[in-house]
N, C-alpha and C positions, 0 to 999 in steps of 0.2 A: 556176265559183264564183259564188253568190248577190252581188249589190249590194247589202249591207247600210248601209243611211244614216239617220242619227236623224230622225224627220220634223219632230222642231221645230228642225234645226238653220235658220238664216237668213244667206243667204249676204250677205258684209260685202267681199269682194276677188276678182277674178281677175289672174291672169296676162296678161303679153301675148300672142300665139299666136305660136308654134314650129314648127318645120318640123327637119327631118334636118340642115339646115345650121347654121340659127340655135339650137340647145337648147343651153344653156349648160352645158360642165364640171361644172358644182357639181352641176348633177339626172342627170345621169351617172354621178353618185357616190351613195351614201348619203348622205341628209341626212334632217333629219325637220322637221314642221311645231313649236309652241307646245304647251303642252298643253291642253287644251279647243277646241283648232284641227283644224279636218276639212278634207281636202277631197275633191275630184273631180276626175277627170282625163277630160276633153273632150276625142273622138276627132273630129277634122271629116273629115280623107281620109286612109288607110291603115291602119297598126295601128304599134301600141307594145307594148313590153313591160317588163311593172311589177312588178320584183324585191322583194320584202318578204325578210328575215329570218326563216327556218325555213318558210316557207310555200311552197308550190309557183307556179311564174313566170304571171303573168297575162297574157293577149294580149289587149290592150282597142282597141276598134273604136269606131265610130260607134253602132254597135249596143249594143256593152257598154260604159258609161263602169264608174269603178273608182273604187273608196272609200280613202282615205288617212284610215289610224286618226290621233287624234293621237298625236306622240311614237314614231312609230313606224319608225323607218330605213328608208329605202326608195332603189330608183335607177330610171331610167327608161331604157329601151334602142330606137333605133328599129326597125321593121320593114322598113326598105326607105323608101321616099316616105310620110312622114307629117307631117300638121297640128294640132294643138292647144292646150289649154291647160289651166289648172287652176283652179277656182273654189275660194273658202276660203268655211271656215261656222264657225260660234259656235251654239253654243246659248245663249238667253239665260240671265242672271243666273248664267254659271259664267266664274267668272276664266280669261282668257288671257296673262296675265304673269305666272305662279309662278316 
């Protein structure tokens, strides 16, 4: 599956980095970002798997980072021994508090 990312998005946050032990409950679960809120999920060592809603499950690597639409449910699952994180983006001039 293609990495589709806005290129005027500007990234404004990341996460702390994650491992198999430390990934919190909640990105376990479906959750979803703001709206006008993107982001990227940064693969440093192993793989993850990034369940969306009606879509088919994605294995993201170091190699393949992976797009989080806004607004859009999602959960994160590990591979085994993995490390990452998630960097958030905004495009400008579009509200992210609706």
């Amino acid at each position: 599956m293609p990495d589709i990312f806005p290129p005027n998005a500007v990234k404004y946050s990341e996460s702390p980095v994650f491992t198999q032990d430390t990934l919190p409950d909640a990105l376990r679960r479906d959750h979803q970002t703001k709206a006008s809120v993107w982001g990227r999920i940064m693969v440093h060592e192993g793989s993850l798997l990034y369940l969306r809603k009606g879509k088919p499950a994605q294995t993201v690597t170091a190699a393949e980072p992976a797009t989080i639409w806004p607004e859009e449910p999602h959960s994160v699952t590990p591979g085994g021994i993995v490390s990452f994180r998630v960097e958030f983006y905004r495009i400008p001039d579009q509200e992210t508090d609706r």
